[in-house]
MINUMI-366396 format. One line per field, with one value per residue (C-alpha): z negated, x negated, y negated; residue in three letters; chain. Coordinates in pm, 1 decimal. Layout:
REM MINUMI-366396
Z = Z|... $
X = X|... $
Y = Y|... $
residu = ALA|... $
chaine = A|... $
END
This chain:
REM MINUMI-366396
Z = 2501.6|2461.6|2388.7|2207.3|1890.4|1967.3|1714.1|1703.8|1488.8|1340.3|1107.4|1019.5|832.1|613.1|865.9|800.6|1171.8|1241.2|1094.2|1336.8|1637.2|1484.6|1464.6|1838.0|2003.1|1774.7|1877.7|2265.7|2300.8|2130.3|1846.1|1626.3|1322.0|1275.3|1085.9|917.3|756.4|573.5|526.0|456.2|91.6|-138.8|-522.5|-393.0|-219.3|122.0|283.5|640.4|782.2|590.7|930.4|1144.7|933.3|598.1|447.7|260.2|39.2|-338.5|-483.7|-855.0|-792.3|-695.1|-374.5|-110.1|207.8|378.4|486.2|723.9|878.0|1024.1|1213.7|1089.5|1387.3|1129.3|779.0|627.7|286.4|65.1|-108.6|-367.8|-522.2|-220.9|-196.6|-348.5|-212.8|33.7|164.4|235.4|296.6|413.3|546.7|826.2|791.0|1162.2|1157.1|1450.3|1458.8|1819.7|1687.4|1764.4|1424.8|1122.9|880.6|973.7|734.6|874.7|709.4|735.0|594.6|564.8|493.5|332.0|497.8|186.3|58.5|144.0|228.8|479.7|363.5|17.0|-278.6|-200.8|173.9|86.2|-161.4|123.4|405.6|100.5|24.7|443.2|471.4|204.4|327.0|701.5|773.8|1068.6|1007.0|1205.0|1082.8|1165.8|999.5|1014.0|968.6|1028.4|1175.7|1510.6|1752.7|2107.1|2114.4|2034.5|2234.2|2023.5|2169.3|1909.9|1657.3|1306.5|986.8|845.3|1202.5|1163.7|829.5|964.7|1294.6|993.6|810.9|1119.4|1234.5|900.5|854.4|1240.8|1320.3|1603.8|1767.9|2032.1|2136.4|2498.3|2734.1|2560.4|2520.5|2195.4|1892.2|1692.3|1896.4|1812.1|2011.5|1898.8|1822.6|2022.3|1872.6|1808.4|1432.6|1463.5|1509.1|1540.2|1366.8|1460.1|1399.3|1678.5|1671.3|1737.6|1960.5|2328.0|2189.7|2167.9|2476.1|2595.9|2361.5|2442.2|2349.0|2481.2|2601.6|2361.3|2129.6|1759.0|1587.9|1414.7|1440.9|1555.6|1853.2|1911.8|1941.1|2096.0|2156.4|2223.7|1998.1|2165.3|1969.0|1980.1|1828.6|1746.4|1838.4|2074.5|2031.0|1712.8|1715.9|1506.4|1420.8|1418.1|1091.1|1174.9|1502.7|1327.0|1561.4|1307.5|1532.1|1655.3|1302.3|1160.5|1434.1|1406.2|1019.9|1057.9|1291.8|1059.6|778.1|918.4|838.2|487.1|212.8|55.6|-285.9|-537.9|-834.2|-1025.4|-1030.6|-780.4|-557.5|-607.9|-521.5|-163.5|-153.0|-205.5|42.8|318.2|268.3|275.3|546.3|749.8|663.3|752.7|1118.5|1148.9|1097.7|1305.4|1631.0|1532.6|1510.6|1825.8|1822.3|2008.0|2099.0|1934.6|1935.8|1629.4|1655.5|1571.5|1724.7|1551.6|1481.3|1485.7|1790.8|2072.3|2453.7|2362.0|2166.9|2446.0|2724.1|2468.3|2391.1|2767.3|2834.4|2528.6|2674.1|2998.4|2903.0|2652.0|2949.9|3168.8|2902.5|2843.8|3246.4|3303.8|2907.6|2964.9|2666.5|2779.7|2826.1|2535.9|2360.2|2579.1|2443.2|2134.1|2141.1|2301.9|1953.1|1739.7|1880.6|1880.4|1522.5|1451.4|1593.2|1480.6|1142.5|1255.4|1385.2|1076.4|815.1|1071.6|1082.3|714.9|635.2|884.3|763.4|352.4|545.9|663.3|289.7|171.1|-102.8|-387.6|-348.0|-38.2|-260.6|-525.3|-301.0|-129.0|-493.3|-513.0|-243.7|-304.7|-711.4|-571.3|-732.9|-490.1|-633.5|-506.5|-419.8|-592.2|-343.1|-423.0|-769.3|-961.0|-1063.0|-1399.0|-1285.3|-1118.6|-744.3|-598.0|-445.7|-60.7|76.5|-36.5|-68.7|-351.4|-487.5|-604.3|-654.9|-933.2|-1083.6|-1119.3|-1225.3|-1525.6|-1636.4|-1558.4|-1628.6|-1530.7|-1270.5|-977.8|-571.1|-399.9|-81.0|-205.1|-269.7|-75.2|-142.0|63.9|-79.9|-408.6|-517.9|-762.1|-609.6|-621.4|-831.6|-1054.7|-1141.5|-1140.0|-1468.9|-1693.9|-1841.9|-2194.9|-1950.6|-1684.7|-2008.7|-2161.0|-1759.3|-1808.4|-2080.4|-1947.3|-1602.7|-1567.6|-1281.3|-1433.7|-1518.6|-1116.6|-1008.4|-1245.2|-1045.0|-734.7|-747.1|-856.5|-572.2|-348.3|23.4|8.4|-197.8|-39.1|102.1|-110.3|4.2|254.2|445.9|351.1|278.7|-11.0 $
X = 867.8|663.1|341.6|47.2|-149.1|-510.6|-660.7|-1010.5|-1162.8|-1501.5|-1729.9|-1965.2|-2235.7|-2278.0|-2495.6|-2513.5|-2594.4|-2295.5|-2108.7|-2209.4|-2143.3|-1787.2|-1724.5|-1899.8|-1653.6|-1357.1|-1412.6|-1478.1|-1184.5|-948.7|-920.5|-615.9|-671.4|-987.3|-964.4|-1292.2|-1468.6|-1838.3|-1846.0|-2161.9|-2133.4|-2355.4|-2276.1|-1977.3|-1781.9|-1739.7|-1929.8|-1980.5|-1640.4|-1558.8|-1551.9|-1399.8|-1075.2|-867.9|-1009.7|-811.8|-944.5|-908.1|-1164.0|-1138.2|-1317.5|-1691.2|-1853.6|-1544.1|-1574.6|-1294.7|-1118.7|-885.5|-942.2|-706.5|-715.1|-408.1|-167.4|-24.8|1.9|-27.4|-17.5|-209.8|-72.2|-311.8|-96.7|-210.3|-563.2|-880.1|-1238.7|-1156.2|-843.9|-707.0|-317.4|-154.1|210.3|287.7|676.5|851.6|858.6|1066.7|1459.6|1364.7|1126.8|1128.2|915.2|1116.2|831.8|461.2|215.5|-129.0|-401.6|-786.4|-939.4|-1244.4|-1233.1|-1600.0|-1782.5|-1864.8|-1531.1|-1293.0|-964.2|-1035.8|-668.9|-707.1|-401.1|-407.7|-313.0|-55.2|140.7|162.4|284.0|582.2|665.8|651.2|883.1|1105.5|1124.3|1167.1|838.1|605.1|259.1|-97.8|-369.9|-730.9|-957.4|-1310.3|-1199.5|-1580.6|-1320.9|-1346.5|-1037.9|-1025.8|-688.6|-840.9|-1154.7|-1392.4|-1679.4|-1580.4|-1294.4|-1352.5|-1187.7|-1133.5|-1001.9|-731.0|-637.9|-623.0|-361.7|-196.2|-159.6|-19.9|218.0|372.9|451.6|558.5|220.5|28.4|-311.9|-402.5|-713.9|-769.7|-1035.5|-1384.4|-1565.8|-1751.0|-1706.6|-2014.6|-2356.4|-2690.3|-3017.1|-2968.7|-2585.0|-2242.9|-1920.7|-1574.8|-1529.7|-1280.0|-953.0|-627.4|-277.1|33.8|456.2|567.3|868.7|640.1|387.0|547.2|440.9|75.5|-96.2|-487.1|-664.6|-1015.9|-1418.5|-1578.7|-1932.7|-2007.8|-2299.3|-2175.6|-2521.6|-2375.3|-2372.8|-1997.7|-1879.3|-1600.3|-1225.6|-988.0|-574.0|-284.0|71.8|340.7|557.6|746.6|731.9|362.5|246.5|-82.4|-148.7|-187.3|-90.7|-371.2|-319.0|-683.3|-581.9|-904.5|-774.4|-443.3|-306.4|-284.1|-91.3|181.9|193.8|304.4|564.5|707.2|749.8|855.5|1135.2|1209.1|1266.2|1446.2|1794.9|1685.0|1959.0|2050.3|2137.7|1902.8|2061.9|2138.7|1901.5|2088.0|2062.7|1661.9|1596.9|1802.5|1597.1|1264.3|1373.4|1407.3|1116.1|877.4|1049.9|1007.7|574.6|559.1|789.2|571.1|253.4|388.7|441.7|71.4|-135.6|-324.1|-249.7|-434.4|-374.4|-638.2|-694.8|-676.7|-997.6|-1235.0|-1603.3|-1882.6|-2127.6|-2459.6|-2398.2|-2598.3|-2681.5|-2994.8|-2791.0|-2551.5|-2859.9|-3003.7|-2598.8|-2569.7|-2924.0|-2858.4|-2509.9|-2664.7|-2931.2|-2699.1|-2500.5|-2770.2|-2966.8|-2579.8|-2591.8|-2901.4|-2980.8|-3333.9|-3528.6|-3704.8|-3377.9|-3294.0|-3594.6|-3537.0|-3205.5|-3263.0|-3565.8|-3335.6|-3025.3|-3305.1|-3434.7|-3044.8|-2984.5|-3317.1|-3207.5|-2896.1|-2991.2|-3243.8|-2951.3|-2743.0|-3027.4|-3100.2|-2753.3|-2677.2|-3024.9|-2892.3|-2576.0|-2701.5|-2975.3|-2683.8|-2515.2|-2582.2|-2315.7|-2277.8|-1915.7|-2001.4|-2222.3|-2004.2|-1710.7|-1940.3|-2025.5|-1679.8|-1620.0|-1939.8|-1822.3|-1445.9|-1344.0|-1213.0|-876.0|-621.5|-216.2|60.4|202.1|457.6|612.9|749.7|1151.4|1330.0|1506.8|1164.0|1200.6|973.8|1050.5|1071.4|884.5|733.2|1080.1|1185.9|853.5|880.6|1283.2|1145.7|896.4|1143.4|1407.3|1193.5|1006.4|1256.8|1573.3|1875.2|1689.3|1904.5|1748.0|1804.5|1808.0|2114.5|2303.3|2626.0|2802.7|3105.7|3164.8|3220.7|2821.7|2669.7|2638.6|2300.8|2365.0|2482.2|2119.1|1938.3|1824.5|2026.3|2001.2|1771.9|1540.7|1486.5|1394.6|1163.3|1031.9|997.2|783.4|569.5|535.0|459.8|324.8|19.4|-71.4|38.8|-194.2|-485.9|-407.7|-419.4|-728.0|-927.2|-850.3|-1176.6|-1148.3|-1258.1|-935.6|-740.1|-401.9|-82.1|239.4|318.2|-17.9|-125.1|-461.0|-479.9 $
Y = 1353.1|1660.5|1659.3|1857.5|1954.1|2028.5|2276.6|2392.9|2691.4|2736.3|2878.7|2631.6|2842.7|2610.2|2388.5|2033.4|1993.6|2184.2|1964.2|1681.1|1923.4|1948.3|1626.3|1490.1|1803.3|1614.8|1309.8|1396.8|1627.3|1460.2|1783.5|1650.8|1977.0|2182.4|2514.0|2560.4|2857.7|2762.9|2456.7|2222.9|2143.2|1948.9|2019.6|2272.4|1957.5|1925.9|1663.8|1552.4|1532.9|1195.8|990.3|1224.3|1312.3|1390.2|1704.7|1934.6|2199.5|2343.8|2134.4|2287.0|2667.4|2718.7|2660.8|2638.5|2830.1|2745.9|2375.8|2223.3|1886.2|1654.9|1302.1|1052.6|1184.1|1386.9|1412.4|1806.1|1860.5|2062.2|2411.6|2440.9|2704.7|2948.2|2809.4|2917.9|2952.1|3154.8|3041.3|2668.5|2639.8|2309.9|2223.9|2029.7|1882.2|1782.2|1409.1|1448.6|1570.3|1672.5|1893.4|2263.1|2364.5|2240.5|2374.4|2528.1|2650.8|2610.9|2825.3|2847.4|3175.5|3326.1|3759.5|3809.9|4100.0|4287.2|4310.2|4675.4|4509.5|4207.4|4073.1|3860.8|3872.3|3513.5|3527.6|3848.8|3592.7|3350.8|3558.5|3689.5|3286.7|3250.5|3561.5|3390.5|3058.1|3116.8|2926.6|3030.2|3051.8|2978.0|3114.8|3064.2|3322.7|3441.0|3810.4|3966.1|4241.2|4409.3|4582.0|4597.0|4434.0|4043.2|4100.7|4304.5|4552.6|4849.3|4906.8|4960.9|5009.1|4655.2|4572.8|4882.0|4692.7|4416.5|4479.1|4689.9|4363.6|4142.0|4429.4|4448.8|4104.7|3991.1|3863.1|3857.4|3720.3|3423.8|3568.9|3632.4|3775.8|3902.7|3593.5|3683.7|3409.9|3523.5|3497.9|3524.7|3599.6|4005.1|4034.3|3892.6|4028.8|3894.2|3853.5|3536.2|3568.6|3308.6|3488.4|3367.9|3410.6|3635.5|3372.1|3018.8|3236.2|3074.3|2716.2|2804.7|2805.5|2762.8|2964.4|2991.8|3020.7|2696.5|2624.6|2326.2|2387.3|2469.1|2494.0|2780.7|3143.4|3111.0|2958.3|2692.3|2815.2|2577.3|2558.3|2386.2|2367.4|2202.5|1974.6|1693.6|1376.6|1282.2|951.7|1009.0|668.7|413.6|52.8|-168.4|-480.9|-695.3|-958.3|-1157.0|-1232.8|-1455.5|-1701.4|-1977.0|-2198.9|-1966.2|-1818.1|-2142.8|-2243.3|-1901.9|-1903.8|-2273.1|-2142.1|-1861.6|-2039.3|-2314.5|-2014.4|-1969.3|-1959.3|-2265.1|-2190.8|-2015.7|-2078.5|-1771.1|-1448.3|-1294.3|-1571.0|-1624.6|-1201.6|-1285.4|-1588.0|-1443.7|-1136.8|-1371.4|-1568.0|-1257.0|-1059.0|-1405.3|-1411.8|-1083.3|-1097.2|-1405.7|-1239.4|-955.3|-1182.7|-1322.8|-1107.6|-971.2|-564.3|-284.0|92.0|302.9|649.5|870.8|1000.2|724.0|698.8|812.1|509.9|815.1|950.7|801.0|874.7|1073.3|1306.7|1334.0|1438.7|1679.7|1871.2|1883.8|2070.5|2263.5|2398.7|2440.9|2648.9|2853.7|2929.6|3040.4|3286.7|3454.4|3510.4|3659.7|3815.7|3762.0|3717.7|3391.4|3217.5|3274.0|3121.4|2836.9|2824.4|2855.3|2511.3|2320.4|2395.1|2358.3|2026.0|1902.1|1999.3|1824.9|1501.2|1472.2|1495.3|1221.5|1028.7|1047.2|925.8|631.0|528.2|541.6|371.9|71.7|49.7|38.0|-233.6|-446.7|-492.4|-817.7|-907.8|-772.4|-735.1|-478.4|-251.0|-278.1|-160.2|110.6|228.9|287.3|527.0|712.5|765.6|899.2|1262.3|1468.3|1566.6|1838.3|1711.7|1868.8|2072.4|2251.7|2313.8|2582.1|2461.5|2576.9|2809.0|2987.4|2930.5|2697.5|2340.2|2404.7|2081.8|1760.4|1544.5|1849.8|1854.7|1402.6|1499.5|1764.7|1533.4|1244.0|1457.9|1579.6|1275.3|1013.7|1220.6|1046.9|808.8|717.1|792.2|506.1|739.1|886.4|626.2|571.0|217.3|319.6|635.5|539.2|544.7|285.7|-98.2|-182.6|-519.9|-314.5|-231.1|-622.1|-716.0|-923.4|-1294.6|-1163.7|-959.4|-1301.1|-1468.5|-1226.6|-1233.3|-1646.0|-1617.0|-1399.6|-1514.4|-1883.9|-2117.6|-2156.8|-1813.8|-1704.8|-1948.3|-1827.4|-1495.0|-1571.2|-1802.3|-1478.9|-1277.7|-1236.4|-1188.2|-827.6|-733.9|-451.7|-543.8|-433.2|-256.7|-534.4|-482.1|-881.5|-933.1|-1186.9 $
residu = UNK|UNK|UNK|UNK|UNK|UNK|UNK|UNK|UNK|UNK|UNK|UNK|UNK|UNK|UNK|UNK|UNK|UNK|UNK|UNK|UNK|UNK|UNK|UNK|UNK|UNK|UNK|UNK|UNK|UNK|UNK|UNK|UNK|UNK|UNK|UNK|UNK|UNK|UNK|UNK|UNK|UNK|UNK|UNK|UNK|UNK|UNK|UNK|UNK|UNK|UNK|UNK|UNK|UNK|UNK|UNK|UNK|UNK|UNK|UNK|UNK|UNK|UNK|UNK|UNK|UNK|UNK|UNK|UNK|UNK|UNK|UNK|UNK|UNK|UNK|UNK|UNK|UNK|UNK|UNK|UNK|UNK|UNK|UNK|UNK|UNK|UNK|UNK|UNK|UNK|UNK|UNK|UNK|UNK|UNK|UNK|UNK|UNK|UNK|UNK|UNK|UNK|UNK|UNK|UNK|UNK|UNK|UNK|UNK|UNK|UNK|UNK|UNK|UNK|UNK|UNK|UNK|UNK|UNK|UNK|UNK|UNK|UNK|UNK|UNK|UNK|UNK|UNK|UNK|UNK|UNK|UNK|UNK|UNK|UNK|UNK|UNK|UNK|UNK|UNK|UNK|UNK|UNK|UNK|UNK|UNK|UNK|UNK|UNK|UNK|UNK|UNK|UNK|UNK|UNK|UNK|UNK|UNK|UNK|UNK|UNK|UNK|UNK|UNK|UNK|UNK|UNK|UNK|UNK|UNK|UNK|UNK|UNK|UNK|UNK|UNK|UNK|UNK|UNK|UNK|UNK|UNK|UNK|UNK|UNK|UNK|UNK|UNK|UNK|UNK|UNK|UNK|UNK|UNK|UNK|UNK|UNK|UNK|UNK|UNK|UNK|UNK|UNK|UNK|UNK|UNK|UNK|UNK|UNK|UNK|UNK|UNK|UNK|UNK|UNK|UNK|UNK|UNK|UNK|UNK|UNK|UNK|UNK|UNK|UNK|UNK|UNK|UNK|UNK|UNK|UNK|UNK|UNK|UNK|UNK|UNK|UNK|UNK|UNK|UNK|UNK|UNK|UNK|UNK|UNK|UNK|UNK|UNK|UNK|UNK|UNK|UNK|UNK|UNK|UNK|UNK|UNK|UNK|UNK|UNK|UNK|UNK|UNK|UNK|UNK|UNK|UNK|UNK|UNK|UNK|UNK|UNK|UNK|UNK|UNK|UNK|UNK|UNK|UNK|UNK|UNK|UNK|UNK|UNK|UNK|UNK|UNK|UNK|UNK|UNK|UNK|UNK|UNK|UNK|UNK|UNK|UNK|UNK|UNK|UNK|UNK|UNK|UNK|UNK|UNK|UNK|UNK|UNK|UNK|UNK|UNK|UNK|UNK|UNK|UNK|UNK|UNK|UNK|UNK|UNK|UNK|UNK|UNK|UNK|UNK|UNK|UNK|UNK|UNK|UNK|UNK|UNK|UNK|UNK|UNK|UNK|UNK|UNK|UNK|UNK|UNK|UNK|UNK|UNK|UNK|UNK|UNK|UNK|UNK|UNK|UNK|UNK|UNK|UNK|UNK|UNK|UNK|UNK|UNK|UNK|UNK|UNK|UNK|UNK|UNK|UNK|UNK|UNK|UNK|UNK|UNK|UNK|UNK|UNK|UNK|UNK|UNK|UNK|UNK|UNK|UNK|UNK|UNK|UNK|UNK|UNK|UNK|UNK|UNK|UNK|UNK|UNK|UNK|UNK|UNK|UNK|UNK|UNK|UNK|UNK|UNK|UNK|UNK|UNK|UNK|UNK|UNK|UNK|UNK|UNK|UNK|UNK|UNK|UNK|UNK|UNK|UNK|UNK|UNK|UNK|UNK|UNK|UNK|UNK|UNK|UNK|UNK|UNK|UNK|UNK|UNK|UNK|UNK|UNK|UNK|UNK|UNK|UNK|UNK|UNK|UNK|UNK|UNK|UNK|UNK|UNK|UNK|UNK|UNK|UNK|UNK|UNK|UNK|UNK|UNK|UNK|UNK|UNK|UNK|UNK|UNK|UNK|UNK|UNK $
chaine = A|A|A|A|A|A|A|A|A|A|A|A|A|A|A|A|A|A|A|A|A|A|A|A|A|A|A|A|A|A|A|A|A|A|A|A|A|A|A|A|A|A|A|A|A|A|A|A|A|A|A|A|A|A|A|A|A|A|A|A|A|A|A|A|A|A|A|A|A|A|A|A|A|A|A|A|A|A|A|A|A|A|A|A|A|A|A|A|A|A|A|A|A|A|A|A|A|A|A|A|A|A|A|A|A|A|A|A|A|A|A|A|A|A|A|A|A|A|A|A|A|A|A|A|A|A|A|A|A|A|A|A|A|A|A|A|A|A|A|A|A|A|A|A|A|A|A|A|A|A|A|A|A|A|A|A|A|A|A|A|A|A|A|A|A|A|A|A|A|A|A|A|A|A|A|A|A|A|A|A|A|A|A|A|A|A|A|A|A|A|A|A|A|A|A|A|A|A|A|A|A|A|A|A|A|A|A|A|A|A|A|A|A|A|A|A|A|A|A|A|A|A|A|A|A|A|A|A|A|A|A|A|A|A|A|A|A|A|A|A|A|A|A|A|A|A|A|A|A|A|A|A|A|A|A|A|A|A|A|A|A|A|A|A|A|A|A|A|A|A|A|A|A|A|A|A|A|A|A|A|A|A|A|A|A|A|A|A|A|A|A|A|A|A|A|A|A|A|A|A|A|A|A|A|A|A|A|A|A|A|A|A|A|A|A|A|A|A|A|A|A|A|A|A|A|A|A|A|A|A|A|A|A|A|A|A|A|A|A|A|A|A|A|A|A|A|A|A|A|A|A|A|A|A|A|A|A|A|A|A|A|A|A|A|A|A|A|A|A|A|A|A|A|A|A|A|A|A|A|A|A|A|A|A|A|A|A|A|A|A|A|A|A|A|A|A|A|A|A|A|A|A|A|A|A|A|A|A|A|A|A|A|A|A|A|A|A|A|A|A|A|A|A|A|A|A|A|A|A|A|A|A|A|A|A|A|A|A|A|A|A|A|A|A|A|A|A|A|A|A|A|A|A|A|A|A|A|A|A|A|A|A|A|A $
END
């Protein structure tokens, strides 16, 4: 079934209350990506978007003015080979064989104003690899570049460049109508501007300027990208809600089939394979699941926030109708009183939440998270023979291939057409001693008592 990516674009001007506009409008709408120019940072990192969705940036130069958000519907991954400051680059892999976009490189950029050419080195590289590859490309950019064609009052010379620059390399622009993205009480102007392949431009639809208070100089950007594939929905599974009872008849019933000889090593492996695929089908049928959305709620936000967004957007809206000068004061108290409060609303909310830690395990844990180094994924790779690995599978192929040479994928491996038998690959009788010795009863048991309740579950999603 078809369905929809929502995107939103913004420059942020490096507003910490912006940030909490962002993330309300995320939350409300249901915004799956957000392409973001100036972003708050503290220390040059990004902060403020932790709650609303992965961030993905090139943490390793100065300040960064660009980043792209994204809720867990999808799963993007970093380029940091045609990132910088300035520009944030992420692919987004079908997950889908129904899928109409194999491949689609999603970019954020911001074009500084004080710069000749309003198209970076960076971004020229990309569109080449893009050209190369057969990938399409979105791109939202703060271009501080004006044409008539994507809704600008004049034309000048960085916008010339700039059409130049999409013509050349089959790309063209979303914008519609002349809704200005930058406003301010003395200037409106369209400086923002959303680049797409001609050949993926049908699946992008609803582009528009919305209403909602941004708390920035720049105003919201929304649209749609069809696709197929992507779950609207996620299924959560509560594990403090356990149905002891029915967990226990159900494993009992499970286990009632279980192999009867476990003997030899091979023997023991099928053993233990049955015994944990039957926990975790019992735990399955257990445990009490719910359909969530992937855009979480945001603890801060409260009805008093709400009232004051909604008389902010409604007085917005009236001083653009009438231009009078006392409107837009008005306007302008009622943005500053919202970005006043919401900062308000933030501090309270962490200062209640730190209030409610009792253990020390929780600050310890919280510690943690706080102490975490940003760090950038590998992204693509450059090969031996110079070309570069074309998506994410290649890129862990490479990197096995060179530090593990001779290692076997499992995903490769094809028992009926002649390909190595797995068994072929358990470990023989010296290495099940040397295992013996090593581990023991008593010494599993030592392990397991010093697991604490806050542990984090392993590969099999158990909590110990």
């Amino acid at each position: 079934m078809a369905g929809y990516l929502k995107f939103v674009q913004i420059n942020l001007h490096r507003s910490r209350a912006a940030v909490g506009a962002l993330s309300n409008l995320m939350v409300k709408d249901g915004i799956d990506i957000a392409l973001i120019q100036e972003p708050w940072t503290v220390n040059d990192k990004i902060k403020g978007m932790g709650m609303t969705g992965n961030v993905l940036y090139n943490c390793n130069d100065q300040r960064p003015r660009t980043c792209i958000v994204h809720t867990g519907r999808i799963k993007p991954v970093l380029l940091p080979q045609f990132s910088d400051r300035d520009i944030t680059t992420a692919l987004m892999e079908k997950n889908n064989e129904r899928s109409r976009l194999s491949k689609l490189i999603i970019v954020s950029v911001y074009m500084p104003y004080d710069r000749r050419e309003p198209v970076s080195e960076k971004l020229d590289l990309l569109v080449d690899w893009c050209v190369q590859q057969g990938i399409s490309m979105l791109v939202g950019a703060d271009a501080n570049a004006c044409h008539i064609l994507w809704g600008s009052s004049v034309t000048n010379n960085r916008g010339l460049k700039l059409l130049d620059f999409m013509n050349i390399n089959g790309l063209t622009w979303l914008n519609e109508g002349l809704v200005p993205t930058f406003s301010t009480s003395i200037r409106e102007e369209t400086l923002d501007v959303t680049m797409v392949s001609l050949e993926i431009r049908s699946a992008l639809s609803q582009w528009k300027v919305l209403d909602d208070l941004s708390l920035s100089d720049h105003r919201f950007i929304s649209f749609k990208l069809l696709v197929e594939g992507v779950p609207i929905n996620r299924i959560v599974s509560d594990k403090k809600l356990l149905n002891v009872e029915k967990f226990l008849e159900s494993l009992n019933d499970k286990l009632r089939e279980s192999p009867k000889e476990y003997g030899t090593p091979l023997q023991i492996d099928v053993y233990v394979e049955f015994v944990t695929d039957a926990i975790m089908k019992a735990a399955e049928e257990a445990l009490e699941k719910k359909m969530k959305r992937f855009n979480g709620r945001l603890p801060w936000w409260n009805s008093k926030l709400q009232d004051l967004s909604r008389k902010g957007k409604s007085l917005k809206r009236k001083a653009r109708r009438t231009g009078r000068s006392g409107d837009k004061h008005k306007a302008r108290r009622a943005e500053l009183k919202l970005n006043r409060e919401i900062r308000k609303a933030k501090k309270n909310s962490w200062r209640s939440f730190c209030s409610g830690l009792k253990k020390t395990q929780e600050i310890a844990r919280i510690n943690r998270v706080l102490e975490r180094v940003d760090q950038n994924s590998l992204g693509l790779l450059r090969k031996r023979d110079g070309t570069m690995t074309g998506d994410v599978r290649e890129t862990l192929e490479t990197l096995i291939a060179e530090h593990f040479p001779g290692a076997l994928n499992m995903m490769d491996v094809d028992d009926n057409a002649g390909g190595r038998n797995t068994s072929e690959m358990r470990p023989v009788r010296p290495n099940w001693s040397l295992a013996a010795s090593i581990i023991t009863e008593e010494r599993v048991g030592w392990a397991i008592s010093t697991l604490l309740p806050y542990k984090a579950p392993g590969p099999d999603e158990i909590i110990p």
